[in-house]
C-alpha positions as CSV (number, residue, x, y, z in Angstrom):
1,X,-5.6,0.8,-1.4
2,X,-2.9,3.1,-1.7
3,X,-3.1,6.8,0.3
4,X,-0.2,9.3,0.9
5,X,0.7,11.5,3.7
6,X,2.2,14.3,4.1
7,X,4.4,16.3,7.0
8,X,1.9,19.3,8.7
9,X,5.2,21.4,8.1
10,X,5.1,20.7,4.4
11,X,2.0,20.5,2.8
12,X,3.0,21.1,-0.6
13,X,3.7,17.4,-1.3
14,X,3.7,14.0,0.0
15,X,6.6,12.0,1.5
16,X,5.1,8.5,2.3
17,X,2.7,6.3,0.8
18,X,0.9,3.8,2.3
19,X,-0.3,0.5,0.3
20,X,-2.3,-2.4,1.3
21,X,-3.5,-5.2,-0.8
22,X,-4.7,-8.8,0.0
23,X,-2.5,-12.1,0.6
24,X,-3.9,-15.3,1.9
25,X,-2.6,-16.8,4.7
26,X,-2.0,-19.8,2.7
27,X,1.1,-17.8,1.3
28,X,2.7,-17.2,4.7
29,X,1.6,-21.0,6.5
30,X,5.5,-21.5,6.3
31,X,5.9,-19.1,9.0
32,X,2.6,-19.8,10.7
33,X,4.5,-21.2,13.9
34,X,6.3,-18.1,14.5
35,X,5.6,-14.9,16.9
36,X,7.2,-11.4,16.4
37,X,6.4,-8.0,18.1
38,X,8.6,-5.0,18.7
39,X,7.9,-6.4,22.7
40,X,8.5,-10.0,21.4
41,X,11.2,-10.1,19.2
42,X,11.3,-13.3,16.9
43,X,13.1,-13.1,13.6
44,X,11.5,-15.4,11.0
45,X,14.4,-15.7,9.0
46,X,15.9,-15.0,5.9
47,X,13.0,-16.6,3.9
48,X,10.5,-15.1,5.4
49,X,12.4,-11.7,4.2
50,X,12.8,-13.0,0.8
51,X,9.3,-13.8,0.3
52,X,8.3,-10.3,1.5
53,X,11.1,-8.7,-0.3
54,X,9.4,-10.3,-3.6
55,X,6.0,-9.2,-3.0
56,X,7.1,-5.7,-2.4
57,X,8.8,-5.7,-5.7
58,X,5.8,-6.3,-6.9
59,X,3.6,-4.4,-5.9
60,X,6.2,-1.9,-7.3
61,X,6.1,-2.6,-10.1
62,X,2.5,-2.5,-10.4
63,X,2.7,1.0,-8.7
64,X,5.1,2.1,-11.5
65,X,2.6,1.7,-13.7
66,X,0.4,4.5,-12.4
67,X,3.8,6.6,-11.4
68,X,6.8,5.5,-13.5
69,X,10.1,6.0,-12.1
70,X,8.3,6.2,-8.5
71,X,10.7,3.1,-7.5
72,X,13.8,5.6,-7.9
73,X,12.5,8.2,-5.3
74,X,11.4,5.2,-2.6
75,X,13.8,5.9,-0.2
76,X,12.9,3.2,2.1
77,X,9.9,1.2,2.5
78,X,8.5,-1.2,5.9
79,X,6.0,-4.6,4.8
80,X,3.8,-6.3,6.4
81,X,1.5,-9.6,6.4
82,X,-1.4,-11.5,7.2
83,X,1.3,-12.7,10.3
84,X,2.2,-8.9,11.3
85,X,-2.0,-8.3,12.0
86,X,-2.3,-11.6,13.6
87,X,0.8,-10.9,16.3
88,X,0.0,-7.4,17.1
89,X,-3.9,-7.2,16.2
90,X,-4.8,-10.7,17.3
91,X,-7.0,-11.3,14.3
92,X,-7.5,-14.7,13.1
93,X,-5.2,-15.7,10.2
94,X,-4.2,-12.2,10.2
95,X,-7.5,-10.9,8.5
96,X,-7.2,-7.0,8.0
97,X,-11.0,-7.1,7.6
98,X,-12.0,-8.5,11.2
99,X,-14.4,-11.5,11.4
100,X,-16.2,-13.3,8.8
101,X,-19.6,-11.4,8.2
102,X,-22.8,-13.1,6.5
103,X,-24.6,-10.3,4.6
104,X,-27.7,-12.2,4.7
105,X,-27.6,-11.9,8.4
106,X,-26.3,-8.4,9.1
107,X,-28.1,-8.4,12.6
108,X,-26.2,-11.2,14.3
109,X,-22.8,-10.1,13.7
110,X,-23.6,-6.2,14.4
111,X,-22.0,-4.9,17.5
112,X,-23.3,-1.6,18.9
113,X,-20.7,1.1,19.8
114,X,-22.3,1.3,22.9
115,X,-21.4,-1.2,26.3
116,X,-22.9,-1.7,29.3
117,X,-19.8,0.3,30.9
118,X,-20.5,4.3,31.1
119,X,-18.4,6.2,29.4
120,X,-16.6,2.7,27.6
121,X,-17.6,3.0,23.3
122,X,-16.3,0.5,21.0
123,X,-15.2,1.4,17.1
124,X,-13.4,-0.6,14.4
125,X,-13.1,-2.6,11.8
126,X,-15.4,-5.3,13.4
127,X,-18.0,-2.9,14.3
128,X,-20.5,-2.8,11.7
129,X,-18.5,-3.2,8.2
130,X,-15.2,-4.4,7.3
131,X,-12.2,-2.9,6.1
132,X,-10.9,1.0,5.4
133,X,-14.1,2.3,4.5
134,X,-16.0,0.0,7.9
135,X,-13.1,2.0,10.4
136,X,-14.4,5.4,8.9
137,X,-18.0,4.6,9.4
138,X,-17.8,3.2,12.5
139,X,-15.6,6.1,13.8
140,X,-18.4,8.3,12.7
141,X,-21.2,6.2,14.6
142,X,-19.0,6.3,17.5
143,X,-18.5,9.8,17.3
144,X,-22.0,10.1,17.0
145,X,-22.8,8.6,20.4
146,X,-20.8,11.2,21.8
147,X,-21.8,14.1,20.1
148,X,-25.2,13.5,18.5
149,X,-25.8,12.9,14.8
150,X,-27.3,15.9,13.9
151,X,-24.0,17.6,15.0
152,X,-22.0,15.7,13.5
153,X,-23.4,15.4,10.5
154,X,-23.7,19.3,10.0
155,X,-19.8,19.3,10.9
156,X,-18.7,17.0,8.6
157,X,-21.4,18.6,5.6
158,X,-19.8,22.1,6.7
159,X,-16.1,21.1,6.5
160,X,-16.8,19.4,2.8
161,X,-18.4,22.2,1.4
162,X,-16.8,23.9,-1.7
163,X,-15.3,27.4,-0.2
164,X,-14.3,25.6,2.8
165,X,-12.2,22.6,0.3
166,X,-10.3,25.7,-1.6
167,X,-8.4,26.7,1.2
């Protein structure tokens, strides 16, 4: 997944891309041990930056594929791995895609935005589907609970609508 942002005061062009791909956890089990926040500072050492140093070249280099020369304007870039969502996320083995799901049994794994708590919703990844694509749909089902679907739904039909994407 790759997606690019860019400053409110500039929107002529992007200046940051964001990436994410799958690794298994297998690749980072030498470092499995280890524990590092910005609260909990814990270096993992210089192989640990290595082996992420490696990765992001090559993801690079499959990124220069569609964008030659795009390795010559990255200024600076910040990785992350199955270990960085386990720390500060607290998923297991650092999955990006929350818990394992069985398709065949959609209703036992479903969890309804709404608790028991007034005013308390959940959203996420775990929600209802996993990954990029699972966050946006839950976020709408959330926001649906607070503002009614039909709302919503004529909101985001409105903003999507040819005239209003020219601008």
């Amino acid at each position: 997944m790759m997606s690019m942002g860019i400053k409110k005061e500039n929107a002529i062009y992007g200046d940051n891309i964001t990436i994410m791909t799958y690794m298994r956890f297998e690749e980072v089990e030498p470092w499995a041990d280890t524990f590092n926040t910005v609260a909990h500072k814990n270096e993992r050492g210089q192989t640990y930056a290595a082996f992420k140093k490696e990765k992001a070249e090559i993801i690079i280099d499959e990124l220069e594929k569609k964008f030659p020369n795009i390795r010559d304007c990255i200024q600076d870039y910040y990785t992350s791995s199955p270990l960085s969502y386990r720390d500060y996320i607290g998923t297991n083995r650092g999955s990006m895609y929350g818990y394992a799901k069985d398709v065949n049994k959609s209703m036992q794994s479903f969890i309804s935005p709404k608790t028991k708590i007034d005013n308390l919703l959940f959203t996420g990844q775990s929600l209802n589907m996993h990954g990029i694509l699972g966050v946006t749909i839950s976020g709408v089902i959330t926001c649906s609970e607070l503002l009614g679907q039909d709302y919503l739904l004529e909101k985001i039909i409105a903003a999507n609508q040819p005239e209003k994407l020219e601008n």
